[in-house]
C-alpha positions, 0 to 999 in steps of 0.5 A, a space after each residue: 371583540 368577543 369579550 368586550 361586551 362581557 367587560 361591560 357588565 363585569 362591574 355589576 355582576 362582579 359586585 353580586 359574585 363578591 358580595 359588596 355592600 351594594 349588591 347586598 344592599 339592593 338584593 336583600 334590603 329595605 329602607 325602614 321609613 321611620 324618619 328617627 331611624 334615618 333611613 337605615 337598612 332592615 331585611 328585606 320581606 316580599 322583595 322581588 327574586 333577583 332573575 337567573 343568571 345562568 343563559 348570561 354565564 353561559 354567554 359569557 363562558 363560550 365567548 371566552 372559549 371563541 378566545 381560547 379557540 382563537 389562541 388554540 385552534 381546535 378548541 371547539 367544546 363550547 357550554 350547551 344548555 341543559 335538557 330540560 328533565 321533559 326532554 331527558 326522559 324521552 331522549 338520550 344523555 346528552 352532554 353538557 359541554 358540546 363539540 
């Protein structure tokens, strides 16, 4: 099924959407090493920057477009990826959301 695979992935990124403790955890904390402090969290500094998530969004917004289309048929707009601003200049507005 289409959304299938969307609920696969739903656990990790619905825990970065709502903030859990263990999102937080890994995106914004370290572990501060002194063995008095018992491994407890400190701010994070020169941590990796989590990667974008927007190609997955997208993703998953269409596959639940093909859904909808699926129950209405004739639903047919589904979300394009932007114009880069390169690409903007030289052509005409697109839109976003496509037929």
């Amino acid at each position: 099924s289409a959304a299938s695979d969307v609920y696969k992935r739903q656990d990790y990124s619905s825990g970065y959407v709502h903030a859990n403790w263990g999102a937080v955890r890994e995106a914004a904390l370290q572990s501060c090493y002194n063995p008095l402090h018992r491994l407890h969290r400190i701010p994070g500094y020169g941590l990796p920057i989590l990667p974008n998530v927007n190609d997955d969004c997208r993703e998953f917004m269409n596959k639940i477009l093909i859904l909808v289309d699926k129950a209405y048929p004739g639903f047919k707009n589904r979300i394009s990826k932007p114009l880069k601003l390169s690409e903007q200049q030289d052509s005409p507005k697109d839109e976003v959301i496509s037929k």
